[in-house]
N, C-alpha and C positions, 0 to 999 in steps of 0.2 A: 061813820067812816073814820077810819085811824088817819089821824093827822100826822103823826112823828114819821118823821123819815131817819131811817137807822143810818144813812151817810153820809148824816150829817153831826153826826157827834161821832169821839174815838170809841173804836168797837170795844163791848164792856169784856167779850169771849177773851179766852187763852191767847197770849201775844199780838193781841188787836188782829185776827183772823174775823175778816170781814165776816157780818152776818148773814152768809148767802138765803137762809131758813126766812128771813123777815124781809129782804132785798126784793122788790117786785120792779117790774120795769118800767114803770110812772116815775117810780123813785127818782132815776137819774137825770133828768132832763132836769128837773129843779134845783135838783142838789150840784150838776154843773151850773146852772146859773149863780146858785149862791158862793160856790167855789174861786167862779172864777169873779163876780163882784168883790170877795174875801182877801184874795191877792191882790187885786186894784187898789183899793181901798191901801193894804201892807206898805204895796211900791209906792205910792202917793206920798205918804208919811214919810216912806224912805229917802226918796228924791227931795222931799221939802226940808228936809233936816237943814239948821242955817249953819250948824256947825262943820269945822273942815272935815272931809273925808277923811275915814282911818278905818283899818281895818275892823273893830268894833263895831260903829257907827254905820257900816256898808254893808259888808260881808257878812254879818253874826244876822241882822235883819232881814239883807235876802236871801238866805238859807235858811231863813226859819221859817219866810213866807210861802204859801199854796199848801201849808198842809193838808187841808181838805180837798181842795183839787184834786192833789195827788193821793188820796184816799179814791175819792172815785172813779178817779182814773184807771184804779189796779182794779180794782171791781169790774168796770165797767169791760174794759179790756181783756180781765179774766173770761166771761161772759161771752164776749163774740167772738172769741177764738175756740172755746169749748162748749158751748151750750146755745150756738148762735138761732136766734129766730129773725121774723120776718119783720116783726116790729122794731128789735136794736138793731136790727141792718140797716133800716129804714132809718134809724136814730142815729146811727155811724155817719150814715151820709152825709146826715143834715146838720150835726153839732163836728165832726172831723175839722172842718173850715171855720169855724169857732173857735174853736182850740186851736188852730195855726196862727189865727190873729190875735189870739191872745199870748200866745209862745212868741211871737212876733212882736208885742206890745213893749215887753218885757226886754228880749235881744237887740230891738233896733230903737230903744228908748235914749236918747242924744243924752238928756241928764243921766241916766243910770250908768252909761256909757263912760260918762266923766267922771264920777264920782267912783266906779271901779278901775280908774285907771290910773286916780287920783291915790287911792289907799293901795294899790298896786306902789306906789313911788313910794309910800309913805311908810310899806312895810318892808321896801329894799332897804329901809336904812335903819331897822329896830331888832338889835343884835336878838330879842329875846324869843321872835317871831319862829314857829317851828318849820320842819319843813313841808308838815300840813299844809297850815296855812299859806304859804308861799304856793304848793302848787296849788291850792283853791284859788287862789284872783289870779294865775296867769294861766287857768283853766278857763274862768270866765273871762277873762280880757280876751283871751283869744277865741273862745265859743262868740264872744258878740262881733268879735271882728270880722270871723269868718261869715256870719247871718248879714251882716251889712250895716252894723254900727254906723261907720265911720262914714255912709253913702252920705249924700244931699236929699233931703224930704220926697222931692219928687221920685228917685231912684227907690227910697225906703217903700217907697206907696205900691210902687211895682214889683217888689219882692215879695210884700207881704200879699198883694194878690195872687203871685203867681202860687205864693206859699198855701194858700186857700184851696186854690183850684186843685193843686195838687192831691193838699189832702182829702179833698173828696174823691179825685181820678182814684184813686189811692185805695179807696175804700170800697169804690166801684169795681175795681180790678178783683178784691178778695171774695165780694159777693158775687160777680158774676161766676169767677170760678169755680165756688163751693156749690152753686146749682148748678153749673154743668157739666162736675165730677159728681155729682147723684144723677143728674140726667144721663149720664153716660155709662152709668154702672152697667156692667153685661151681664145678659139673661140668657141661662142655659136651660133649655126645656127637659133636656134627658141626663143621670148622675152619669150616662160614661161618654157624655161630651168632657168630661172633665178627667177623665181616666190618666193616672199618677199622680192625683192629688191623694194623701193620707185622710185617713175617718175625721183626723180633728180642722183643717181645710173644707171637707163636702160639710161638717156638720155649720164650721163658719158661713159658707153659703147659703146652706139651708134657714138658717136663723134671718141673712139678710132677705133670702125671697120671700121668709115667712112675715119680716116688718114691712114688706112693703103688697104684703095681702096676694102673695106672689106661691100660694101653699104648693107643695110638691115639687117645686122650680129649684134652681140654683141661682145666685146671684154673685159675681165678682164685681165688690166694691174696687172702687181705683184708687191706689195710693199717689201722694204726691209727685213722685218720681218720673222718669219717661219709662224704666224697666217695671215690670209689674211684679212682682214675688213668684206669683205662681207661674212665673213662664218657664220657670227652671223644670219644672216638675209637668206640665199638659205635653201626654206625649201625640197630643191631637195638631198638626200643622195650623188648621182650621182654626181653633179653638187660640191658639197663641197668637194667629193672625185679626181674630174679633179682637183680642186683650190689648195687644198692642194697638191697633186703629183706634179704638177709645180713648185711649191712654194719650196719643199726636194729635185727637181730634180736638181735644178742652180747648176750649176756647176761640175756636176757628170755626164754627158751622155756620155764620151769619146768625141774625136771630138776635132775641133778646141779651143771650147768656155769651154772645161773641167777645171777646177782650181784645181786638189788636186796634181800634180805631182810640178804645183808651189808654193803651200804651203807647200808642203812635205821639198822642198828646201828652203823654209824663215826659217824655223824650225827651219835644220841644220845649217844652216849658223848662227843666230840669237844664237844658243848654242854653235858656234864656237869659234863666238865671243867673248860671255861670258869667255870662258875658256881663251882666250889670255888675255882680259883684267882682270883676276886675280879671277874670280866670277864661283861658281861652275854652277850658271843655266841663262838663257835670263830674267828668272823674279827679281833673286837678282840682278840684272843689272837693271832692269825697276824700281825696288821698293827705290832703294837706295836712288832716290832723289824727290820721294815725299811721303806726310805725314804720310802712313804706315810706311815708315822706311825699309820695309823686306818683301820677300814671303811669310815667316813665320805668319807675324803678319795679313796677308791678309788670310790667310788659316784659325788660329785662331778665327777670327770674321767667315767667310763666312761658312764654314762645318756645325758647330752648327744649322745658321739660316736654311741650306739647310734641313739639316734633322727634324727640327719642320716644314720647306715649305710641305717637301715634304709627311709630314703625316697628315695636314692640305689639301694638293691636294688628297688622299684616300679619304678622309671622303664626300671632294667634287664629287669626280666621286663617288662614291657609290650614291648620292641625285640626280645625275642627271641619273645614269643610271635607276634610279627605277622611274624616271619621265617618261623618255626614254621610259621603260621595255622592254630594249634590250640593248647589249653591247651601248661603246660610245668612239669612239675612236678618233684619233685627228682633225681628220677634221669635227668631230663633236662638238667636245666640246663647241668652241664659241656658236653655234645656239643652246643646248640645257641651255645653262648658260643663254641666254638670257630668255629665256620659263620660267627656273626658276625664275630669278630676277624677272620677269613678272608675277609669279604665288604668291611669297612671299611678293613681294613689291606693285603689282598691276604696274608695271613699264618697259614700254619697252624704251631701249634706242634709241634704230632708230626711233621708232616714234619722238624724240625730234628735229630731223633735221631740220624742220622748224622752230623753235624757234631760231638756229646757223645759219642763215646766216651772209657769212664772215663778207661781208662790215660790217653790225653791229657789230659784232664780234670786228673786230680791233679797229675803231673809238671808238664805247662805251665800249668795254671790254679792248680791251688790251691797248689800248691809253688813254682809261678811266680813266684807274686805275694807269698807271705812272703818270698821272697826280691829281691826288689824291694823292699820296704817294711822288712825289718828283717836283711838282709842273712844268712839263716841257709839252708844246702844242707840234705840228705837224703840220703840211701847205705843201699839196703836191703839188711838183714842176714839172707839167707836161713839160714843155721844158729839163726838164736835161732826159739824155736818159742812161737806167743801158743797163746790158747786152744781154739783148735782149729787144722786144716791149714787153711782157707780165710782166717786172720787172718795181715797181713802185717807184719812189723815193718822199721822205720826207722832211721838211727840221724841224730839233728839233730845240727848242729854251727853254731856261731857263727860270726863273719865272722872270727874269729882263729882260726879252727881248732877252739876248744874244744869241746869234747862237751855239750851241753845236754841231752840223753835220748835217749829212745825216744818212736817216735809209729807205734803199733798201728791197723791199719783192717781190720776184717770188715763185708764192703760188702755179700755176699748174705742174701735173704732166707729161713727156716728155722723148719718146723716147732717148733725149739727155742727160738727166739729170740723174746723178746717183741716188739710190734707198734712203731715209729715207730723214731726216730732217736736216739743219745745222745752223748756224750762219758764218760769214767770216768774218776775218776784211778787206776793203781795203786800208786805213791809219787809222794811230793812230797817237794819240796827243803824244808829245814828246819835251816838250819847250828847250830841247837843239838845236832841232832843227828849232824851233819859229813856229813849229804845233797846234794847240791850238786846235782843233777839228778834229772831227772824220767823218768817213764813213765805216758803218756798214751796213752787207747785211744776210737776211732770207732768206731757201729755204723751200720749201716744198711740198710735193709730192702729193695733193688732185687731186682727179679728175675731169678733167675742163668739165662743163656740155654743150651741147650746147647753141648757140650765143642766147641769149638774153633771157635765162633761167638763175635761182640766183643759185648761189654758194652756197649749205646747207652742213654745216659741219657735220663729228659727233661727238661725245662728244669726242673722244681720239685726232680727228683733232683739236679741243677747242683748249685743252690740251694743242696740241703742240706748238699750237702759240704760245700761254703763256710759252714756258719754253722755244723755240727759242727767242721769244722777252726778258728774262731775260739773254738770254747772251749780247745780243744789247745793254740793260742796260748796262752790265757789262761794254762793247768796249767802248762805246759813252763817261760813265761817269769817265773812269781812267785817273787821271791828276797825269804824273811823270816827271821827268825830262830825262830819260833815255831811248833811243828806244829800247833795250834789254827789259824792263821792261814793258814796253807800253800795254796797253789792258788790254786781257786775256788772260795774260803771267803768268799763274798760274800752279802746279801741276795738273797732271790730276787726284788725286782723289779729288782736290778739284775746278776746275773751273766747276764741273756741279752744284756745290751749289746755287749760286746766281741766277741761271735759276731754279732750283727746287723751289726755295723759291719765285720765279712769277708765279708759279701753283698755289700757294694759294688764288690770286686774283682771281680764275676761279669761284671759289662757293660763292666769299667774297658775303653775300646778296645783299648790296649796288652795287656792282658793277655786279652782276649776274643781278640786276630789270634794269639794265640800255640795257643791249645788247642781253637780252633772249626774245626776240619781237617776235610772230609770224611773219613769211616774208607777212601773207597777210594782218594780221588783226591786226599787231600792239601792241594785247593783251599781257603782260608778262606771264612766264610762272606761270603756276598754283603754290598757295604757296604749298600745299599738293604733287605736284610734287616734289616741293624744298625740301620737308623734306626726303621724299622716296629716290632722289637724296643722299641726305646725310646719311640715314639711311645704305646703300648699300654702304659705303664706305671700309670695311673689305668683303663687299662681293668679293669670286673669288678669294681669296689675298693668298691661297694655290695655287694654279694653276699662278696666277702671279709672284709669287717672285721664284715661280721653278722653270718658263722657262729662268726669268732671270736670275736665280743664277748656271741654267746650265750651259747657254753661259759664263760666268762671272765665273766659275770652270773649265768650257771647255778649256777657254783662259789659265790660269793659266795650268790645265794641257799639254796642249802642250808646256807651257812657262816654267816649272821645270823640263824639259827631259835634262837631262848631254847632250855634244856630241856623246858621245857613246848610251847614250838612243835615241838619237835624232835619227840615222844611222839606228838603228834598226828597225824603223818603217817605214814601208810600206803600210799598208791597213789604211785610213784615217776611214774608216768607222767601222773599229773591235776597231781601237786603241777608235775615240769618245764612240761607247759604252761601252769598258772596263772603259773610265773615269767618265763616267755618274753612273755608278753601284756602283764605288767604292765610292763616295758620294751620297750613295740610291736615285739620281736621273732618274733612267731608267726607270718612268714610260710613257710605248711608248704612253698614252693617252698626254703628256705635251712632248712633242719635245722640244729640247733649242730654244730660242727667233732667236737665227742664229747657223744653224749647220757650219761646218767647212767650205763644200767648196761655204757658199756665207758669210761668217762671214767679210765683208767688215772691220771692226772696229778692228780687230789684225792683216787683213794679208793684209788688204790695207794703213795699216802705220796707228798710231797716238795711240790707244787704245793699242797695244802688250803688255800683261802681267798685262793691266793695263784698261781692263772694268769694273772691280770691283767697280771701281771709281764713278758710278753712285750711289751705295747702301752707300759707303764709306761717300760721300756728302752728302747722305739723311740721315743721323744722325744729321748734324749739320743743315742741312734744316728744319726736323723736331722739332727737337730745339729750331728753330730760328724764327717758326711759333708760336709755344706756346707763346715766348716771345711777339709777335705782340699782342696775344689774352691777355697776361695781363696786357697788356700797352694801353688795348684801342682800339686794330685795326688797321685801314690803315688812320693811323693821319698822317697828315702831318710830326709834330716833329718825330713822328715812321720811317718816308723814309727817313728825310734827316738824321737821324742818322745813319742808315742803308748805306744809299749813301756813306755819310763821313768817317765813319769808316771802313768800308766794299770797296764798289764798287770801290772809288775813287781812291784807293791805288794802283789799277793794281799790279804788282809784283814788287812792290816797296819793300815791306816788308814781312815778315815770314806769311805767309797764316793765321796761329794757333794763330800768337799774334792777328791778327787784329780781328779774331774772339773772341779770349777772353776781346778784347778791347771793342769789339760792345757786348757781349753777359754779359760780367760782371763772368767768369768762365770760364771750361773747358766744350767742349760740352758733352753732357749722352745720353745714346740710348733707355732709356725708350720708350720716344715720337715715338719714330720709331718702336720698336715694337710694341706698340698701334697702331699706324697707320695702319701694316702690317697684322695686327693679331695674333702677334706673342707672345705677350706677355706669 
């Protein structure tokens, strides 16, 4: 039997690209145990130091501690979001609340607490201190402050268990949903139950019915979202009306795979919280430490825009029902909005499928265009093996040659793999710790056609490459000195910015003639297409910014319930609609983008109180796009200022300055309501 466990040493592969080939899942349970004894042991020595606190002596030691933790951690975590089985789910469960107390150990440590607040004083007054290091200890001064440093022992005991429980709810919420989006997947017995789907659609079905021993059937797997893809295209009422009811049903049918009795309990706890640590809601907790500032100032911005959405969305279903000439409800909408755009524009989007094939897609679109704007090639490295066979790896390199990473993409979508899109890091550059390059990884959820049939995207699949591939950007290009800082160590309303702002490559012309090729015939797309393309860009944009500012209001409302409000709710589906009404978003033709019990993004950690943060960043994206168009475009001097002032910075510094550094002001939301249609 092999004794060595591979994560527990730095991986010997290209840029420490974990060894997923030798990685088996025994591995992990020991290797967090040693991990997290490894950092104990660190902080121990830390806190015992007899010498005064300085920043040397504090800061240089706990940032250099958990290296191995956080080694396993990106593994492990790679893993269950892309390659999940029944045993690390099971293993999610049981170590999640492990890891909260040990993340806990660490934030709500009274000595560590002192001694970084201590070299916090110590470096206000040492002219030579950079401004790194300055925001490094009143990053952690204030990360501890906000977890409950400063409580009384009894108060600390109580967070940290709520912190436990959570992160199990937490992990309970992602697994039940991922089985009951495969439970839910919809079986068509005959190919013209699905009539307007294209050959590379029936052939993605056929491939799912065939994995699941379902031969001569059809299968629509369900994407994250509440809209389904293919509802644009089933010109079967029936057939939209299955898709959709799947789609509302995740996680509401009782039963093992049900999720509201566990979200019901994040709530409360998550407002428990709030109250020990001194805050009347879970959202002024969420808000406190990025760039909104406050629930308040999130409510402010978002209401407003909800209620020009959502009367923008009337005017819309009134055009489509009288296309219609007949109600239109939600699992219509998509298919009649396309009939529209088709009838006004002369333009159907699914017909464009074949113009999107992937490989083109990436090579000339999305690789295209970083390399237009920041002058960095690609060279895939088939012997390095990611996390499973279907993940492909890259190796980047700078305009000198230099090696800047790896950039990982597992593009199909899989029973195993949780529902939507992502970015991951699994090292980050950090030259205290003489890391100098990166290894960044995409997912994505298209559906894989059968074998030796092309890959056609559709436009929203485009889309996502492009604003996953702008976080990649973001991972690859952060040079700081500090692992805390590293990546896309940013606020969450503002790390979706710099992925928003590589959307704008999608239509750039130059970069749209290069990867818009018909898959047979090589022809670019028609320019008259391009303009109609363009021309439809406020089209639907009442119907889009309400489902998202549902969800994104939704979140918020469950996230400003006191403890006492919190206790009092029971019915998850009375409480969503009373919040939908009360920001005039209950029109039941636009359902939120994720009702409650499959809202992965608030109740499965990362987004709580804080999905706003997509619209939040599309101000400054919007912004930021103008600036491109009066500066020229996608010039090179254009990316590498962008790069440098922007991207480079990781969370080295104050998110706002670097944007007013690269932007030359503060950002305005005009551009965004033009965008939106909001103006």
């Amino acid at each position: 039997m092999e004794t060595r466990n591979p994560l527990l040493s730095p991986s010997p592969l290209p840029h420490g690209l974990p060894p997923f080939g030798e990685i088996r899942e025994e591995h992990f349970e020991p290797a967090f145990d040693a991990g997290i004894a490894q950092q104990i042991a660190e902080l121990e020595a830390l806190v015992s130091d007899p010498e005064p606190p300085t920043f040397a002596n504090t800061m240089v030691p706990l940032e250099l501690s958990g290296q191995t933790l956080q080694r396993v951690e990106y593994a492990f975590w790679t893993l269950t979001g892309s390659e999940s089985t029944p045993f690390l789910r099971d293993l999610e469960e049981r170590i999640a609340p492990r890891l909260a107390a040990h993340h806990d150990a660490i934030l709500l440590n009274a000595s560590l607490y002192a001694r970084v607040t201590a070299a916090r004083d110590d470096l206000a007054a040492d002219p030579s201190a950079t401004p790194e290091m300055r925001h490094l200890v009143e990053q952690w001064h204030r990360r501890m402050a906000l977890a409950g440093a400063g409580l009384d022992e009894t108060a600390k005991q109580w967070v940290s268990a709520i912190n436990q429980r959570l992160s199990e709810l937490q992990s309970r919420f992602e697994s039940r949903l991922l089985e009951d989006t495969n439970a839910l997947a919809v079986v068509f017995d005959r190919p013209e139950e699905l009539d307007g789907l294209g050959e590379s659609e029936l052939s993605a079905a056929a491939s799912a019915a065939a994995a699941r021993g379902l031969e001569g059937k059809h299968v629509l797997t369900l994407a994250l979202p509440t809209s389904q893809p293919a509802l644009a295209q089933l010109r079967s009422p029936r057939a939209r009306g299955r898709l959709m009811w799947a789609s509302r049903e995740r996680g509401s049918r009782g039963g093992d795979f049900d999720t509201r009795d566990t979200l019901l309990e994040i709530v409360r706890l998550r407002a428990r919280r709030a109250r020990l640590l001194g805050f009347r809601t879970h959202a002024d907790v969420a808000t406190a430490d990025e760039t909104a500032g406050s629930a308040a100032a999130v409510a402010a911005m978002l209401e407003p825009l909800a209620r020009i959405a959502a009367e923008n969305a009337r005017r819309e279903l009134a055009e489509l029902e009288a296309l219609a000439g007949d109600g239109v409800g939600a699992a219509d909408w998509p298919y009649w909005s396309e009939q529209l755009r088709a009838k006004r524009f002369a333009l159907d989007t699914a017909a464009l499928r074949p113009w999107f094939e992937a490989e083109r897609v990436l090579r000339d679109g999305v690789f295209g265009a970083a390399n237009a704007l920041y002058g960095i090639t690609f060279a895939e490295r088939p012997e390095l093996h990611g996390w499973n066979d279907e993940t492909r790896v890259f190796e980047v390199r700078d305009e000198d040659g230099s090696s800047i990473g790896l950039y990982l993409l597992d593009l199909y979508r899989r029973d195993s793999k949780r529902g939507g899109a992502w970015m991951h890091e699994l090292v980050t550059t950090a030259s205290l710790l003489g890391q100098d390059t990166a290894v960044v990884g995409n997912n994505l959820n298209v559906p894989k056609p059968a074998a030796g049939e092309p890959t056609l995207l559709t436009l929203d699949e485009v889309s996502t490459l492009f604003h996953e591939f702008g976080h990649a950007l973001h991972g690859l290009f952060a040079r700081v000195t500090y692992p805390s800082l590293a990546g896309t160590t940013y606020q969450r309303d503002f790390v979706e910015f710099p992925s928003q702002v590589n959307e704008m490559c999608m239509l750039w012309p130059e970069v749209l003639d290069r990867y818009a090729r018909h898959v047979e015939t090589g022809e670019p797309l028609p320019t008259e297409v391009v303009s109609r393309l363009r021309a439809t860009e406020t089209f639907n944009q009442g119907y889009l910014t309400s489902e998202y500012l549902a969800a994104a209001l939704l979140d918020q409302a469950w996230h400003t319930l006191t403890a006492e409000e919190a206790e009092a709710v029971t019915d998850v589906g009375a409480f969503e609609a009373a919040a939908l009404a009360r920001v005039g978003l209950d029109n039941p033709a636009v359902p939120p983008r994720y009702q409650s019990p499959y809202f992965q993004h608030t109740f499965g950690g990362g987004y709580d109180a804080r999905y706003y943060g997509y619209i939040w960043s599309e101000v400054l994206d919007a912004d930021t796009v103008e600036w491109f168009k009066e500066h020229g475009g996608l010039r090179r001097e254009n990316g590498q200022r962008f790069r440098e002032r922007l991207l480079a910075r990781g969370g080295s510094t104050d998110p706002l300055e670097a944007y007013r550094d690269f932007r030359g002001r503060d950002p305005i939301i005009e551009p965004l309501l033009q965008r939106r249609g909001l103006a």
